[in-house]
C-alpha positions in Angstrom: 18.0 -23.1 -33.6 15.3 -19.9 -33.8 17.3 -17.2 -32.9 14.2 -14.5 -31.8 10.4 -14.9 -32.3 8.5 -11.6 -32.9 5.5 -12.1 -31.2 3.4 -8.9 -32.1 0.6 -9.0 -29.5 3.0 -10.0 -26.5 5.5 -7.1 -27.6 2.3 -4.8 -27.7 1.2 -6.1 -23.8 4.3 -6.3 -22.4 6.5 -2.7 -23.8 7.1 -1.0 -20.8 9.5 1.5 -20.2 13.3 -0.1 -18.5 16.6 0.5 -18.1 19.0 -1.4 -20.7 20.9 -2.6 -18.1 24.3 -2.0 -19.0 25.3 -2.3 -15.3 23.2 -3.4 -12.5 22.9 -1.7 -10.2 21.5 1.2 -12.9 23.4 4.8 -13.2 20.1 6.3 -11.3 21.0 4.4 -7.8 24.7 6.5 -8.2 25.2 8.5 -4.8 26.5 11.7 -4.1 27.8 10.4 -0.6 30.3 8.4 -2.8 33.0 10.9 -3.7 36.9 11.2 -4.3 38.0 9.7 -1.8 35.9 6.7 -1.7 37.4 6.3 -5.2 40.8 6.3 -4.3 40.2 4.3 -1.2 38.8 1.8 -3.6 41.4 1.6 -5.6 44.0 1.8 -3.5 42.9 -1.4 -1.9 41.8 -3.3 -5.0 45.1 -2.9 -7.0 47.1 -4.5 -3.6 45.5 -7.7 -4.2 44.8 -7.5 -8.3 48.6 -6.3 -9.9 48.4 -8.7 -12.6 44.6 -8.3 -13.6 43.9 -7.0 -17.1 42.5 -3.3 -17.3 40.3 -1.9 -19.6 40.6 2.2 -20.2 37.7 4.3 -21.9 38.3 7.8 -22.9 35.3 10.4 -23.0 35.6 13.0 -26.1 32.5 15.3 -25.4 32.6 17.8 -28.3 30.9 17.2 -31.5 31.2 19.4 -35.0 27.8 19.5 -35.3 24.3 18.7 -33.3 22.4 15.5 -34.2 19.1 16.1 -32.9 18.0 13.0 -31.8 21.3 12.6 -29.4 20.9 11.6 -25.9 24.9 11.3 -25.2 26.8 14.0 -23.1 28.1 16.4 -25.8 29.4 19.4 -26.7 28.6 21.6 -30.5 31.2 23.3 -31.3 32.6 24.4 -34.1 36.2 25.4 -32.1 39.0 22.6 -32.4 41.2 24.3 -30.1 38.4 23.6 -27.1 39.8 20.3 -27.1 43.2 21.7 -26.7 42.2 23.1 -23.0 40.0 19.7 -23.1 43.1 17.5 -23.2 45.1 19.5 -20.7 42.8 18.7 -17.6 42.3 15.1 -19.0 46.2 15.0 -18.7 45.6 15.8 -14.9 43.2 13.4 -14.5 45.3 10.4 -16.3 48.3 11.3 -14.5 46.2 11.1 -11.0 44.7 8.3 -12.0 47.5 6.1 -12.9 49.5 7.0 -9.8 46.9 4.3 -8.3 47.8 1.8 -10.7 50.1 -0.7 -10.5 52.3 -0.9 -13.9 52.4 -4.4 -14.3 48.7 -4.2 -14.8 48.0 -4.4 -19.0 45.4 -2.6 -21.0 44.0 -5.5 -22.5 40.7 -3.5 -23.6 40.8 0.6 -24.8 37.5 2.5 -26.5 37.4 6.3 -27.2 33.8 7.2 -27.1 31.8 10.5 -26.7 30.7 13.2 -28.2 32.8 12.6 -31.7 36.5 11.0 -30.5 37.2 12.0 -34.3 36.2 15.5 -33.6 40.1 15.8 -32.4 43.0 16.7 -35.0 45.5 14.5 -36.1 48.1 16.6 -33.2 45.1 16.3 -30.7 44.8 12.3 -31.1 48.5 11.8 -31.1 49.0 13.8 -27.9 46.4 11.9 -25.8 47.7 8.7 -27.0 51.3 9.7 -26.3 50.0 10.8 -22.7 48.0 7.2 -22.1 51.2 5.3 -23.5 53.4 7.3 -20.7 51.1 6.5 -17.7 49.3 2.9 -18.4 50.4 -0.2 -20.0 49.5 -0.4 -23.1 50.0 -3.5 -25.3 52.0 -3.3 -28.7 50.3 -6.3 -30.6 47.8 -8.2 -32.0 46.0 -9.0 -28.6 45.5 -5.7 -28.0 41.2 -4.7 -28.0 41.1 -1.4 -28.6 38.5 0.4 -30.5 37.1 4.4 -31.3 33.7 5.7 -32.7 34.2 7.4 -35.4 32.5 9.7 -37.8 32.4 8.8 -41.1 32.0 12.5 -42.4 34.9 12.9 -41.0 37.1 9.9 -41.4 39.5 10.6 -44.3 41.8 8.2 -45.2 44.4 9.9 -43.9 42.6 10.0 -40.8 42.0 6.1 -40.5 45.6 5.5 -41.2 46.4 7.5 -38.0 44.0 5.9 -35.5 45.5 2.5 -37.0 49.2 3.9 -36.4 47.7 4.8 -33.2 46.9 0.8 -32.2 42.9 1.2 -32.6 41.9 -2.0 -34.3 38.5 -2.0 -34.0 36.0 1.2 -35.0 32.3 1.6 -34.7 30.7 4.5 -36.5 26.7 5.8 -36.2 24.5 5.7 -39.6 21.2 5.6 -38.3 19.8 6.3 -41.7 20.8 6.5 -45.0 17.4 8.3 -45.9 18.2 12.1 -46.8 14.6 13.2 -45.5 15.4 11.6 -42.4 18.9 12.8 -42.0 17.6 16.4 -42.6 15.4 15.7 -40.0 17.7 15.0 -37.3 20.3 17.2 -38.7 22.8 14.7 -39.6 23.2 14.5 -43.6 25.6 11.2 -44.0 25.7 10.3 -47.9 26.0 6.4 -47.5 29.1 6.6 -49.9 30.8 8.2 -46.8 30.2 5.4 -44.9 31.6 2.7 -47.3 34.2 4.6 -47.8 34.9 4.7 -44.1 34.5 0.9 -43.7 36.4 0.1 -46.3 39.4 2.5 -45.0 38.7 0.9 -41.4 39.7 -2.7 -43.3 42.5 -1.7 -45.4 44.0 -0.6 -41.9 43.6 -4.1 -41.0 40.4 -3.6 -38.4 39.6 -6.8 -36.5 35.6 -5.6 -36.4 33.8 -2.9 -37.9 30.1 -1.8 -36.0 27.2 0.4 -37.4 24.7 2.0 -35.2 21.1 2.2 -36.8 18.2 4.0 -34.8 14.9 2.9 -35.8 11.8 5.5 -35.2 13.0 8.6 -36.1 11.0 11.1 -37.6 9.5 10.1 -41.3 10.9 6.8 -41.2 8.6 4.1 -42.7 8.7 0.0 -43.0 9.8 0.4 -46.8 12.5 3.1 -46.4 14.1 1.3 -43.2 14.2 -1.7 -45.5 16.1 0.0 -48.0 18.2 1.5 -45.6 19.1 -1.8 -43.9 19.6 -3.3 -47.7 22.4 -0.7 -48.4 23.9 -1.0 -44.5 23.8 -5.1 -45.1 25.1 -4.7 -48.4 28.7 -3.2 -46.6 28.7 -6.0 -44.6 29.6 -4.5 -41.1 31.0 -7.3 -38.6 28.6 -6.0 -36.0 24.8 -4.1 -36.0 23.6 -2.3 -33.3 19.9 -1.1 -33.9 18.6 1.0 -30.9 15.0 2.2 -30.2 14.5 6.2 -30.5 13.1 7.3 -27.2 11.8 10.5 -27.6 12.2 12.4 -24.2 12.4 16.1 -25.1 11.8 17.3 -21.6 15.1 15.3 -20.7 17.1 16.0 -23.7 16.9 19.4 -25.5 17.9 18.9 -29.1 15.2 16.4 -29.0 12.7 19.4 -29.5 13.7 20.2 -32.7 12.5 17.0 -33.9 8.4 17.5 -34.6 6.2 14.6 -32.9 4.3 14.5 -35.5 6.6 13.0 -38.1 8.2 10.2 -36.5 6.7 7.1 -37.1 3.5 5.4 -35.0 4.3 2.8 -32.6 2.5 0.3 -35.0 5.2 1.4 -37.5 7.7 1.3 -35.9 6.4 -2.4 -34.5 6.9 -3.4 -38.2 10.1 -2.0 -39.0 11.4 -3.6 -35.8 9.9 -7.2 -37.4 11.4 -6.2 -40.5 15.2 -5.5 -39.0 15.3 -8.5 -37.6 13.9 -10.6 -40.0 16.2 -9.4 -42.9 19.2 -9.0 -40.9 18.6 -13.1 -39.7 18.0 -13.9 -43.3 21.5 -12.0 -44.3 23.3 -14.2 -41.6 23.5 -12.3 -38.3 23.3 -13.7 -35.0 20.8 -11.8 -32.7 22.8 -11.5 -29.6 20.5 -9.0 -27.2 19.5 -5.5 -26.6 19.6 -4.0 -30.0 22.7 -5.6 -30.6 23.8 -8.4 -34.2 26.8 -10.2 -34.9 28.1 -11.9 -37.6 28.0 -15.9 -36.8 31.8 -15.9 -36.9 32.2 -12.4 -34.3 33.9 -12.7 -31.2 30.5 -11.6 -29.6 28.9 -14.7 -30.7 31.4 -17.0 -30.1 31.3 -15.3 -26.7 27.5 -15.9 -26.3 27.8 -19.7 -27.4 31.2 -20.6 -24.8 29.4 -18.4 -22.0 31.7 -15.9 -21.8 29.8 -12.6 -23.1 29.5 -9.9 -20.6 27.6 -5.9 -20.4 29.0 -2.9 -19.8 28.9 0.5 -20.5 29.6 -0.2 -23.9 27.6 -2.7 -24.5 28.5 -6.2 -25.2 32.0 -6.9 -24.2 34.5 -10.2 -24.5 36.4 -8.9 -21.9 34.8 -10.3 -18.3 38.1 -9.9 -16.6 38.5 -6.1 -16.8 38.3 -3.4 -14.5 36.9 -0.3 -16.1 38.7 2.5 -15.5 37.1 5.5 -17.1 38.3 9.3 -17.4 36.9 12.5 -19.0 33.8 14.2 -18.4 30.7 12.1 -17.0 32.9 8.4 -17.5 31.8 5.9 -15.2 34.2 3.3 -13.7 33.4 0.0 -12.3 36.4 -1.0 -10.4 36.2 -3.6 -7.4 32.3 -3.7 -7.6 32.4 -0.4 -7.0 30.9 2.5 -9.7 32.6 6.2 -9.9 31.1 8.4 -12.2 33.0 11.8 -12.9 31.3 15.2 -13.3 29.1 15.7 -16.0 29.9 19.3 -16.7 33.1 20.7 -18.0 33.4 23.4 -15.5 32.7 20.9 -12.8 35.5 19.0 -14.4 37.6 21.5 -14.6 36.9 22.7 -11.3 38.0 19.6 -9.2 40.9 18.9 -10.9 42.1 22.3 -10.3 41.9 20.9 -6.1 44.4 17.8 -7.5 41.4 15.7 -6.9 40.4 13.0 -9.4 36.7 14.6 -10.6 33.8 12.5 -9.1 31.0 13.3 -8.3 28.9 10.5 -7.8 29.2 6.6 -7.5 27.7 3.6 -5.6 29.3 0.0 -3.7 27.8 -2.8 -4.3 26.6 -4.8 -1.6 26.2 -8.7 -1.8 22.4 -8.6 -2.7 23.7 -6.3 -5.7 26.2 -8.6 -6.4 23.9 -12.1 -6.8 21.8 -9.6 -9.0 23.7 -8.2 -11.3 25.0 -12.2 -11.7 21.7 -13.1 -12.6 21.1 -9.8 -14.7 23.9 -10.7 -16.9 23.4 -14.2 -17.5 20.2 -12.8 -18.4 20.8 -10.4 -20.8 24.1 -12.0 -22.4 23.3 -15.9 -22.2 18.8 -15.6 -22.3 19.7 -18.5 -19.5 20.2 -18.4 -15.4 21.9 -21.8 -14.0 19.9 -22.2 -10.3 22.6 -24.2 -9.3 25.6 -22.7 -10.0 24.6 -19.2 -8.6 23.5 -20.9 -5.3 27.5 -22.1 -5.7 28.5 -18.9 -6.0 26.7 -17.3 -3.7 25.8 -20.1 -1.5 22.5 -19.1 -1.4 19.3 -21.3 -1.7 18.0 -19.7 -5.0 14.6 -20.8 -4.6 14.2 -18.9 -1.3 16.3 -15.9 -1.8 14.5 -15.5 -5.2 11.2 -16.7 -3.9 9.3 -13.5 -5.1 11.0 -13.0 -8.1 10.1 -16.8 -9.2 6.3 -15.4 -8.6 6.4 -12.3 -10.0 8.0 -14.7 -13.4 5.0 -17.0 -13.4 3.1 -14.3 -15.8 6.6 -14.2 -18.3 6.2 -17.9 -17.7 2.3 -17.9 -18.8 2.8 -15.6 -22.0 5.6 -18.3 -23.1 8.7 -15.6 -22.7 10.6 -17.9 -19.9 10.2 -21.3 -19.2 11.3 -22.6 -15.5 12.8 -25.6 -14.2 14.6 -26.6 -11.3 17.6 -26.6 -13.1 17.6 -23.4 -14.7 15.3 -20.0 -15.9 15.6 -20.5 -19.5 14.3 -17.4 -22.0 12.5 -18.3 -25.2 12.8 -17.3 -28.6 9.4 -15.5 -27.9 11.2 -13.7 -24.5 14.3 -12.8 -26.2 13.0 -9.4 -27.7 11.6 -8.6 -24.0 14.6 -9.8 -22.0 15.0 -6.4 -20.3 11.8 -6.7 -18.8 12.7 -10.4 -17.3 15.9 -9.0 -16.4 13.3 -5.8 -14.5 12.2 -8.9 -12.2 15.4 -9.2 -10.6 15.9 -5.6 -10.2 15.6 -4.6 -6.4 16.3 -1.2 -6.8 13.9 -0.7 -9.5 11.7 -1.8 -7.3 12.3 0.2 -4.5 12.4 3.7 -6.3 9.7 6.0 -4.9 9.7 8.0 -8.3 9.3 6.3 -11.8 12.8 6.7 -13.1 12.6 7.8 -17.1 13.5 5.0 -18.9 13.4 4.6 -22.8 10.3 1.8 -24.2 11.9 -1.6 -24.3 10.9 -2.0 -27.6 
C-alpha cells in the first residue's frame, strides 16, 4: 500500500499556513477567564468518577546550556545549574498541590520530561525530582511503564544514561536536526554525529524500548544533497522513530530566530525537494509515514497503533496512550484533563509568583463544549488514522453527520477535486496524494479557526 504521494504542484497550491493540531481546540482559543480555580474544580469532580483511570504526567525543564537559534520552545540559556535548584523547589510546590487532587489508586501509565534540556539537570537535580514524583503519584515499577525524556546528546554521558534508566525512563528522544557543521554553526548547535551514536547506543545498552531523532529541514545553508547525507548518517543509526519538522521562520515571534540571516536558508523550492527527498529515502529504508512530520519503524508501537486504530495526538505528538489524562506541571505545561485545557504561566516569575499564594500556577485554559468535542473526534481520526467513519461519529455523538457537517462537506469538495480526499457515505477517506496536506483537511473542521477575527501565526504546512 503507497504510504504518501508527493504531489509537487498540489503541495505548491495548497501550503498555507495551520496549526499542527496537537489538540483541538488549538493553544490560541486558551482563556484567561479560565484560572485556578476552574482547574481545581475540574479535577476535583473528574477524579470522583475516574479513580481507576490511567494518568499520564509531563514535566517541563525550561533551562538550556546553550541557545539554539532556530528554537521556538519555552526556554531558558543559562549557563548556572544551581537555577534549577530554586527551579525544583517551586515545582515541588506545585506537585505536592497537584497530587492532593489525585486519587492514589490512579497509576502513571505514561511520564515524558520535556523542555528546555531535561538533561540540563545534574545527576542530584534528576534524582530529587524523581524522588519527589515517586512520593506524590503512582508510579509503576515495571516493564509497562511508558515513560520517556529528551535528551541532549552533548550531554548524555554514559554515566548519565545509566541514571535516567535507574531512574525508570525507557524511552528517550534527542534533537539532531543536522549533522552538517556549516549548518550547526549556523544555528549555534555544533552536535558531532559521533555524539549522537554514542548516545543511541548508550540509550539501548540501558535497555530503551524506543529511541526518536528530531531532524528540522530548512535551516539556513541546507541543500537537497547535504540533507541527503545527513539523513544517510541519521538512517544509518537506525532510530526506532523520525520526527522531521518544517523550520518556520518567525523572528518577530521568536527572538533567537534573528540571528539566523534570511538569506541563507534554503528557497521554498529547495526545501520542496529535500522534503521529497526525506520521505522518499526514509520509505525506501523501511519507515512507516505516520503524519505530521512524524516516521516509525513498521514494527513501532506508533504504527501498530495507526493500523489497530488506536493512535492518538497530544502535546507530544503521537501517543499510544488514548486513555490518559494529562496532567502537566512546570512552567507554561498544558494539561488536558476532563476535556478541559489548563496551561500554567509561561514566565518563571509568574511561576514563582502564584505558587508563593499556595495556588497551583494557571494562567490560562479553555472547556470544551460538545461542538469541540465532535471536532476534535473528527480532527484526530484525521490526523492519526487519514480516515473519518460518518457512521460511527453520528453514534457517538448522535448527530446526523451529513447535516451537522453540511458546510464542511462543501468546503471539502475542492480537497475532493485536487484528489487529496475522496468521499463516500460511509466514510472521508485521505489519499496518498492528501496525506502530506492533512492539516489543511483537518483546517476544514476547525470552527475556531474559522471564527478568529485576526490571522493567528501559524508555521507553513509544508
Amino acid at each position: 500500500m503507497e504510504q504518501v504521494n508527493f504531489d509537487l504542484a498540489l503541495i505548491k497550491k495548497h501550503n498555507l499556513s495551520g496549526p499542527r493540531y496537537t489538540s483541538y481546540p488549538t493553544a490560541v482559543v486558551f482563556n484567561d477567564d479560565y484560572r485556578e480555580a476552574n482547574h481545581r474544580k475540574n479535577l476535583l469532580n473528574h477524579w470522583a468518577a475516574a479513580t481507576d483511570q490511567p494518568l499520564s504526567l509531563y514535566f517541563h525543564i525550561p533551562f538550556c546550556d546553550t541557545l539554539c537559534f532556530f528554537c521556538a520552545c519555552n526556554k531558558i540559556a543559562t549557563k548556572k545549574r544551581d537555577k534549577a535548584d530554586v527551579y525544583l523547589d517551586y515545582l515541588e510546590r506545585e506537585i505536592i498541590l497537584q497530587a492532593a487532587l489525585i486519587p492514589p489508586t490512579r497509576v502513571v501509565e505514561q511520564m515524558h520530561f520535556g523542555g528546555g534540556t531535561p538533561t540540563f539537570l545534574t545527576h542530584p537535580q534528576l534524582r530529587r525530582l524523581m524522588r519527589m514524583i515517586e512520593q506524590h503519584f503512582n508510579l509503576l515499577q515495571d516493564d509497562r511503564r511508558d515513560y520517556s525524556i529528551e535528551i541532549d546528546p552533548r550531554e548524555a554521558a554514559p554515566e548519565t544514561i545509566q541514571l535516567l534508566a535507574d531512574l525508570g525512563f525507557n524511552r528517550f528522544s534527542m534533537g539532531v536536526q543536522d549533522v552538517q557543521l556549516k549548518v550547526q554553526q549556523a544555528v549555534n548547535r555544533i552536535q558531532p554525529i559521533e555524539l549522537t551514536a554514542q548516545a543511541i547506543e548508550r540509550c539501548r545498552q540501558n535497555g530503551a524500548k524506543s529511541i526518536n531523532v528530531d531532524l528540522i529541514y530548512g535551516l539556513p545553508h541546507q541543500t537537497h544533497d547535504s540533507f541527503k547525507d545527513t539523513l544517510a548518517q541519521v538512517i544509518a543509526l537506525s532510530p526506532d522513530r523520525l520526527s522531521v519538522f518544517n523550520y518556520a521562520h518567525l523572528p518577530h515571534l521568536f527572538m533567537p530566530q534573528k540571528r539566523i540571516r534570511e538569506q541563507d536558508l534554503p528557497s521554498p523550492n529547495e526545501k520542496l525537494r529535500i522534503l521529497q527527498m526525506t520521505i522518499e529515502d526514509l520509505t525506501a529504508a523501511g519507515y512507516v509515514y505516520i503524519g505530521m512530520d512524524h516516521f516509525a519503524k513498521p514494527d513501532d508501537e506508533l504504527t501498530r497503533a495507526q493500523q489497530n486504530g488506536t493512535l492518538q495526538r497530544n502535546f507530544q505528538g503521537y501517543t499510544t496512550h488514548a486513555e490518559c489524562d494529562l496532567l502537566a506541571m512546570g512552567v507554561s505545561a498544558i494539561s488536558l484533563v476532563n476535556d478541559s485545557f489548563s496551561q500554567n504561566n509561561k514566565t518563571l516569575e509568574a511561576y514563582y509568583q502564584q505558587i508563593e499564594l499556595g495556588q497551583i500556577p494557571i494562567m490560562k485554559g479553555y472547556q470544551l463544549n460538545q461542538d469541540d468535542r465532535i471536532r476534535k473526534q473528527v480532527i484526530q481520526d484525521l490526523s492519526c488514522h487519514f480516515k473519518v467513519n460518518r457512521q460511527a461519529i453520528a453514534q457517538q455523538f448522535n448527530i446526523d453527520f451529513e447535516t451537522y457537517f453540511a458546510t464542511e462537506l462543501q468546503q471539502l469538495q475542492g480537497l475532493v477535486d485536487d484528489g487529496l480526499v475522496q468521499l463516500d457515505e460511509a466514510s472521508i477517506q485521505v489519499t496518498a496524494k492528501g496525506r502530506l496536506l492533512i492539516r489543511n483537511i483537518c483546517m476544514v473542521f476547525d470552527f475556531h479557526l474559522r471564527q478568529q477575527q485576526q490571522q493567528q501565526q501559524f508555521s507553513k504546512v509544508i
